[in-house]
Each structure stands twice: as structure tokens, then as C-alpha cells.
C-alpha positions as CSV (number, residue, x, y, z in Angstrom):
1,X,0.0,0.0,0.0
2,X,1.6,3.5,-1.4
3,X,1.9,6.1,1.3
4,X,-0.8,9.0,1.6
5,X,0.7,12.2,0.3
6,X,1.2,15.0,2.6
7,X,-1.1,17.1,1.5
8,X,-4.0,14.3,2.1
9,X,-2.6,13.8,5.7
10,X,-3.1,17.2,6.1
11,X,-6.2,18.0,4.3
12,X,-7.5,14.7,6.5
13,X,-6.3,16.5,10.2
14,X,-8.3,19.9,8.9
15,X,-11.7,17.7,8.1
16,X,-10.9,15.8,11.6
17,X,-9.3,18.2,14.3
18,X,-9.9,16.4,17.0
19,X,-7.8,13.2,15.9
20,X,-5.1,13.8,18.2
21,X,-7.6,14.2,21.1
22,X,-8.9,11.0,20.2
23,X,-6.0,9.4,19.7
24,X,-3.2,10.8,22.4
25,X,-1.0,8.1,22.3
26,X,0.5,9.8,18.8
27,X,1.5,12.9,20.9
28,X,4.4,10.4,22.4
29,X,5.7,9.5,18.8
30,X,5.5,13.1,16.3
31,X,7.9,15.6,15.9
32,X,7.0,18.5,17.0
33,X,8.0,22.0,16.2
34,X,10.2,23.9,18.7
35,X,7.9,26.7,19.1
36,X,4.4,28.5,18.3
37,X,4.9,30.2,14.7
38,X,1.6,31.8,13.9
39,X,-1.6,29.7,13.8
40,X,0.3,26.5,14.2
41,X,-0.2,24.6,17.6
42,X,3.0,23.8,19.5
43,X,2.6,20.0,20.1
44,X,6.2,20.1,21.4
45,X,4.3,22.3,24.6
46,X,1.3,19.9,24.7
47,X,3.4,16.7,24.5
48,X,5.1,18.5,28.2
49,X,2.1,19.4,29.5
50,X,0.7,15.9,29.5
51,X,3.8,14.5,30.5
52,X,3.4,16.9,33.7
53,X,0.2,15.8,33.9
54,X,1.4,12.0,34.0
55,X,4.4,12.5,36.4
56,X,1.2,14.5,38.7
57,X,-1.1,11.5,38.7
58,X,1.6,9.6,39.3
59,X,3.0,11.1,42.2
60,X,-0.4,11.5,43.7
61,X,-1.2,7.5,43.0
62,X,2.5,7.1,45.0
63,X,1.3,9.1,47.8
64,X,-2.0,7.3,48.1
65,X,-0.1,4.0,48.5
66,X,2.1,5.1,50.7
67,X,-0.4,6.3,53.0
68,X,-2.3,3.2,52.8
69,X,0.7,1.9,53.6
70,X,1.6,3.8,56.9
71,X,-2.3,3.4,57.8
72,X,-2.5,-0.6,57.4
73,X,0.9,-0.7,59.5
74,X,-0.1,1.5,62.3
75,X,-3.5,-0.8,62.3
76,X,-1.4,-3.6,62.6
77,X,0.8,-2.7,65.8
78,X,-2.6,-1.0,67.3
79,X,-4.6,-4.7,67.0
80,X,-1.0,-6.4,67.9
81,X,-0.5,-4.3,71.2
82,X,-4.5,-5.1,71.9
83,X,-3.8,-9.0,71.1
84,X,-0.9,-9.3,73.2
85,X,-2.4,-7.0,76.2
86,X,-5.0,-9.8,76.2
87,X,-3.4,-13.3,75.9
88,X,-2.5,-15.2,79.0
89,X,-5.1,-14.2,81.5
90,X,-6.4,-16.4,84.0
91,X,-10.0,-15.1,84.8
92,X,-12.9,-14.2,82.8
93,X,-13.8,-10.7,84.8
94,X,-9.7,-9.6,84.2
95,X,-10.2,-10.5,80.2
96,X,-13.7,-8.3,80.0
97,X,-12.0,-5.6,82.1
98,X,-8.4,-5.4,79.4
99,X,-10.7,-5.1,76.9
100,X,-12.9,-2.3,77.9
101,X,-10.7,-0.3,79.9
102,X,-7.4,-0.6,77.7
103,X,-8.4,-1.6,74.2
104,X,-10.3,1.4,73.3
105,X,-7.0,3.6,74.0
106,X,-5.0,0.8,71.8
107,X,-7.0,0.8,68.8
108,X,-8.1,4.4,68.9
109,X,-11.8,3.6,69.2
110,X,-13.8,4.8,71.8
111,X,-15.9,2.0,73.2
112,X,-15.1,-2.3,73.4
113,X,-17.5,-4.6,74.9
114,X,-17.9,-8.4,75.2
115,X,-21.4,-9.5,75.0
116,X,-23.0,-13.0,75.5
117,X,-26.1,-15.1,74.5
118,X,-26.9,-15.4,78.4
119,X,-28.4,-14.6,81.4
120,X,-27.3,-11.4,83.0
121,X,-26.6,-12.8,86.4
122,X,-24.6,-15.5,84.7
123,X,-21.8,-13.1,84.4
124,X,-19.1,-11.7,86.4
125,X,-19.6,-8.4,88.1
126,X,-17.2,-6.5,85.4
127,X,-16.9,-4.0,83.0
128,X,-17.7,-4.4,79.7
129,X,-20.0,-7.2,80.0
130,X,-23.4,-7.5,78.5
131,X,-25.9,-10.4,78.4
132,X,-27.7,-10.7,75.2
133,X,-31.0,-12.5,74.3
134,X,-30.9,-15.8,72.3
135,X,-30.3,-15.3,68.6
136,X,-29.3,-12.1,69.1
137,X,-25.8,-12.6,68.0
138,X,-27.0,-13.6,64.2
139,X,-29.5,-11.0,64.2
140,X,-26.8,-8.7,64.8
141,X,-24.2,-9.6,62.8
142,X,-26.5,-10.6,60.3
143,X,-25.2,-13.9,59.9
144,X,-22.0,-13.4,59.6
145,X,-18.6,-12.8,61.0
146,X,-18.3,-9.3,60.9
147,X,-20.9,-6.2,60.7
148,X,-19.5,-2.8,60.4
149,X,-21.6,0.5,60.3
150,X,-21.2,4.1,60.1
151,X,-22.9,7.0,60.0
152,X,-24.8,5.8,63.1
153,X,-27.7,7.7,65.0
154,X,-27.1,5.5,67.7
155,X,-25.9,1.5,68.2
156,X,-27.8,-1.1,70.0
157,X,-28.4,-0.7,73.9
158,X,-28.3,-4.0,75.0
159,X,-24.7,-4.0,73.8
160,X,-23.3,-0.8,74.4
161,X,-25.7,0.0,77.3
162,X,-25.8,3.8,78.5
163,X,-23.1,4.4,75.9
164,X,-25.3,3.2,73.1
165,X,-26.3,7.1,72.6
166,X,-22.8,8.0,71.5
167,X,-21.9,5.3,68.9
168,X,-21.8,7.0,65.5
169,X,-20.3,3.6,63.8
170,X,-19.3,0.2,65.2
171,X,-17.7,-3.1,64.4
172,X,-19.4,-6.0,65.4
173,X,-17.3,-9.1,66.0
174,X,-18.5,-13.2,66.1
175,X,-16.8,-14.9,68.8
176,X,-16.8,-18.4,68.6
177,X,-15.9,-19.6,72.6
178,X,-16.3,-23.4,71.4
179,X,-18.7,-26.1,72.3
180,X,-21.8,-26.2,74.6
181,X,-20.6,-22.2,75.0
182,X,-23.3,-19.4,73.9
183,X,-22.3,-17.3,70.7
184,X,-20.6,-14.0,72.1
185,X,-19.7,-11.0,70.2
186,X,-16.8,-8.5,70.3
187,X,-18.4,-4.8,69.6
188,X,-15.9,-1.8,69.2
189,X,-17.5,2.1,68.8
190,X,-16.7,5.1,68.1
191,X,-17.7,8.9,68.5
192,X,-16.7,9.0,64.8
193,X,-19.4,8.0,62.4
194,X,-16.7,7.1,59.6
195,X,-14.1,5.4,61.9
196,X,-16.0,2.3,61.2
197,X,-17.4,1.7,57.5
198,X,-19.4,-1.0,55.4
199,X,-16.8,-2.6,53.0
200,X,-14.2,-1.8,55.3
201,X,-11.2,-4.8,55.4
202,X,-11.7,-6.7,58.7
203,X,-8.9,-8.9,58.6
204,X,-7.2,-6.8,61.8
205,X,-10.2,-6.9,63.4
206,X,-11.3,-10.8,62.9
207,X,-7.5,-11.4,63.9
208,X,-8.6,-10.0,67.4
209,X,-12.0,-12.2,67.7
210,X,-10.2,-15.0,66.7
211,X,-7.9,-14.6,69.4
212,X,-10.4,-13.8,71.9
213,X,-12.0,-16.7,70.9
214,X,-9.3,-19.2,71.3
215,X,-8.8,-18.0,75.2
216,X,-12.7,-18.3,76.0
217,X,-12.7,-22.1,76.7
218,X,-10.2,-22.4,79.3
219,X,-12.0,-19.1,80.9
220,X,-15.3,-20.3,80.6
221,X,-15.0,-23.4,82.5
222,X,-17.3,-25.5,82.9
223,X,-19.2,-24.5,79.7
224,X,-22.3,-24.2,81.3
225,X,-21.1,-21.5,83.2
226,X,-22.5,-19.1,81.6
């Protein structure tokens, strides 16, 4: 096939003058001329300008990661510090009491409760204990392993109790204390109602449940103690 003539390439870009718009990736391969010389468009200054342009988005897309980056890890020593201010104790009432009075501070949240398919009187005089009715746990989790909601009004009493008024988001946690054991949930809240989101990553926070989870059999002993 012959090559178009010059003056058909050009009379082609007059009948078509967006062709470069729609097709950029041309800028990246033409010649440009070294300055504006009357009518004629400098595509030597457009070609730099989009570069800019690329090296901005760029940078930005950099920075995001990076701060994603710094987020997850600072997540990660916050839920290790929790984990780790948890593991090894010996009595129900001292587990309940870590995790409400020290956890909030560790994970930055504002609120952390342990709550139970049970009878109220079945638990230990403690802090951040509450007693839930049957099924409650699926109802509130919705089935699953994790809920988390922001943009809260409130969260639900009979887990947060008097503090239910100042939850503006909350995860909700499964805890799985093993056999003949009722279901038990891990709640954290916040004042903040986007601390906690839908379609959040939860893989910090299950880590925590798990390991909750793993020390309730030894605590709750027999299982029909609560």
C-alpha cells in the first residue's frame, strides 16, 4: 500500500481536528515543532504538559499508596498491642476488664464490649459485660462474621448499654468460645461516624475475635457457666 501524500494527511487533520484528542498516544511518537509560529499549535508544549500531567497523577497515586501503607501498618501494631495486652489471662472478669478499659486507647476507638447469649446474672460483676438475648448474636451480625456500620444515629443498647447514645459507627465481631458455650460478640464504637465503614477490610479486626475466641474455653469453665 503506497503512502498518503502529505497534502492528504493534512487535508485529512483539517476535516478531523480532534484526531489527536482521540487518539493521544500519537503525541508520544511526532515531531514537534520547537515553538508557536503563527496559527500552528506547539505540540512540542502539549506533548510536556501531558507529561506533567502523567508525572502529577503519578506522584499522587505514590502518595496514596504510601499512605495506605503507613495506615495498614499502624493498624497492625494497634490490634498487635491489643492481642498481646490480652493473651494469658487467668479469669474471665480480668479479660472483660483489658478489653474495655485498655483496648479502646489501643485501637483508637472509643468503646469495646464483650457481649453473650446469656443470662445477665450468669456473668461476672465487670466491666464491659453484656448479656444478650438468644439469637441475638445472628441478628446482629447478620449472619456473619463481621458487621460494620457508620454514620450511626445510635448502636444497639443492649450492647453498648448507656453508651449506646454516643456510637456514630461500630464493628461488630462473632466470637466463637467453642462447644456447649453461647455465641458471644466482640463490639468496638466510636464517637466518629466514619471510623468504622461497610466494606471496610476486617482482617485486623477478625485477627482480634479469633484470638479472643481461642482463650474463652479455658475461661469459661465449665461450659455451662454461663
Amino acid at each position: 500500500m503506497s503512502e498518503p501524500m502529505p497534502d492528504d494527511v493534512a487535508d485529512y487533520l483539517r476535516r478531523n481536528p480532534d484526531f489527536l484528542r482521540r487518539h493521544p498516544e500519537l503525541l508520544a511518537v511526532l515531531a514537534p515543532p520547537g515553538r508557536d509560529e503563527g496559527g500552528v499549535v506547539d505540540l512540542q508544549r502539549v506533548m510536556v504538559e501531558r507529561a506533567r500531567q502523567n508525572n502529577s497523577e503519578l506522584r499522587e497515586a505514590l502518595q496514596h499508596l504510601l499512605e495506605i501503607g503507613e495506615d495498614n501498618q499502624t493498624g497492625m501494631s494497634r490490634v498487635h498491642d491489643a492481642a498481646l495486652a490480652a493473651v494469658g489471662v487467668r479469669r474471665f472478669a480480668h479479660l472483660a476488664a483489658i478489653i474495655a478499659g485498655e483496648w479502646p486507647e489501643r485501637l483508637g476507638c472509643d468503646g469495646a464490649v464483650l457481649a453473650f447469649e446469656t443470662r445477665r446474672e450468669a456473668l461476672p460483676a465487670a466491666p464491659g459485660l453484656a448479656a444478650l438475648a438468644p439469637g441475638r448474636v445472628d441478628a446482629l451480625t447478620r449472619g456473619g462474621a463481621a458487621r460494620l456500620e457508620g454514620g450511626l444515629d445510635r448502636g444497639p443498647p443492649d450492647v453498648f448499654g448507656a453508651a449506646a447514645n454516643m456510637v456514630a459507627s461500630q464493628a461488630l465481631l462473632r466470637l466463637v468460645p467453642g462447644p456447649r458455650r453461647p455465641p458471644g460478640l466482640l463490639a468496638l464504637s466510636s464517637h466518629d461516624p466514619g471510623h468504622f465503614q461497610d466494606g471496610q477490610g476486617t482482617e485486623l479486626l477478625a485477627f482480634l475475635a479469633r484470638t479472643i475466641s481461642a482463650q474463652l474455653p479455658a475461661l469459661i469453665d465449665p461450659p455451662e457457666a454461663l
